[in-house]
C-alpha positions as CSV (number, residue, x, y, z in Angstrom):
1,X,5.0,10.4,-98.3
2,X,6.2,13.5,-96.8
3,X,7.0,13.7,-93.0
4,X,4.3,15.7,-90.7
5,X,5.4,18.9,-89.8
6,X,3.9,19.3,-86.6
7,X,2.5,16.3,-84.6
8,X,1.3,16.3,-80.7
9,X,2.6,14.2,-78.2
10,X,1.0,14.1,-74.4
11,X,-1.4,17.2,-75.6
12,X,1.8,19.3,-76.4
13,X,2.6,20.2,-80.1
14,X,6.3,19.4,-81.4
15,X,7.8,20.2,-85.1
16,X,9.6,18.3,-86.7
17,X,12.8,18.8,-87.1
18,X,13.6,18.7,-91.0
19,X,15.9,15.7,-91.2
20,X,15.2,12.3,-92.0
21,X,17.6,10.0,-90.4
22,X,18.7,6.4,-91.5
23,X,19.5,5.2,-88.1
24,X,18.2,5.2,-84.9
25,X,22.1,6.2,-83.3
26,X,22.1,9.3,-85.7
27,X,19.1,10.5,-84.5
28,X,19.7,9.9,-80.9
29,X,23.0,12.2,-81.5
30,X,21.1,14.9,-82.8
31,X,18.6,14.1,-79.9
32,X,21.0,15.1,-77.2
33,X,22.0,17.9,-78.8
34,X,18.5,19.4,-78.5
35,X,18.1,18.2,-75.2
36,X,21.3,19.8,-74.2
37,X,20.0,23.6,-75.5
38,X,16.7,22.9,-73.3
39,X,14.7,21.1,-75.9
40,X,12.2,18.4,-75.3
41,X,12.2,15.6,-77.7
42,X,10.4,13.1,-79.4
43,X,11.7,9.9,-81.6
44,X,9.6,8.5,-84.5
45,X,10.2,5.9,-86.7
46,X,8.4,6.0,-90.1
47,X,8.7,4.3,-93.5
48,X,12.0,3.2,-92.3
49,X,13.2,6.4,-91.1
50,X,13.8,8.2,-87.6
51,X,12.1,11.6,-87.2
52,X,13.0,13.9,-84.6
53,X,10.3,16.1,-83.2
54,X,11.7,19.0,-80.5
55,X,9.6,22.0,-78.3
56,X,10.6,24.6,-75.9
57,X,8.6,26.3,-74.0
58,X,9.1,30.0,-73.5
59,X,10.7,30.6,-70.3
60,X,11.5,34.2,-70.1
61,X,11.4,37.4,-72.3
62,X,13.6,39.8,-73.0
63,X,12.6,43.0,-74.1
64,X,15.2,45.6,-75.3
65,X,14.9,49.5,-75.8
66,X,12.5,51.9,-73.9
67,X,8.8,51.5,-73.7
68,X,6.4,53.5,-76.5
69,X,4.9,56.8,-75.3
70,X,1.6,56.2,-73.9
């Protein structure tokens, strides 16, 4: 059975990450990776697997150029 792609987690919606990992130290790794570009993160083990699940909410917007006519 495939993975979910998205699941929820404290009423907040994570994706999953697209990797399936065979231990629970590879996954961790790849856990602090996210965490360290601002990520928040979410570990589940399935069918013998470790699934990662990250978010990040939008802190700021950048919008380039000049504004339309209007």
């Amino acid at each position: 059975m495939a993975p979910q792609g998205m699941r929820f987690f404290e009423r907040s919606k994570f994706l999953w990450d697209g990797e399936s990992h065979d231990s629970r130290p590879a996954a961790e790794a790849k856990k602090g990776e996210y965490e360290a570009q601002g990520f928040e993160t979410r570990l589940v083990e399935e069918d013998g697997k470790v699934l990662l699940y990250t978010r990040r909410v939008v802190k700021e917007i950048v919008i380039e150029g000049e504004a339309p006519p209007g």
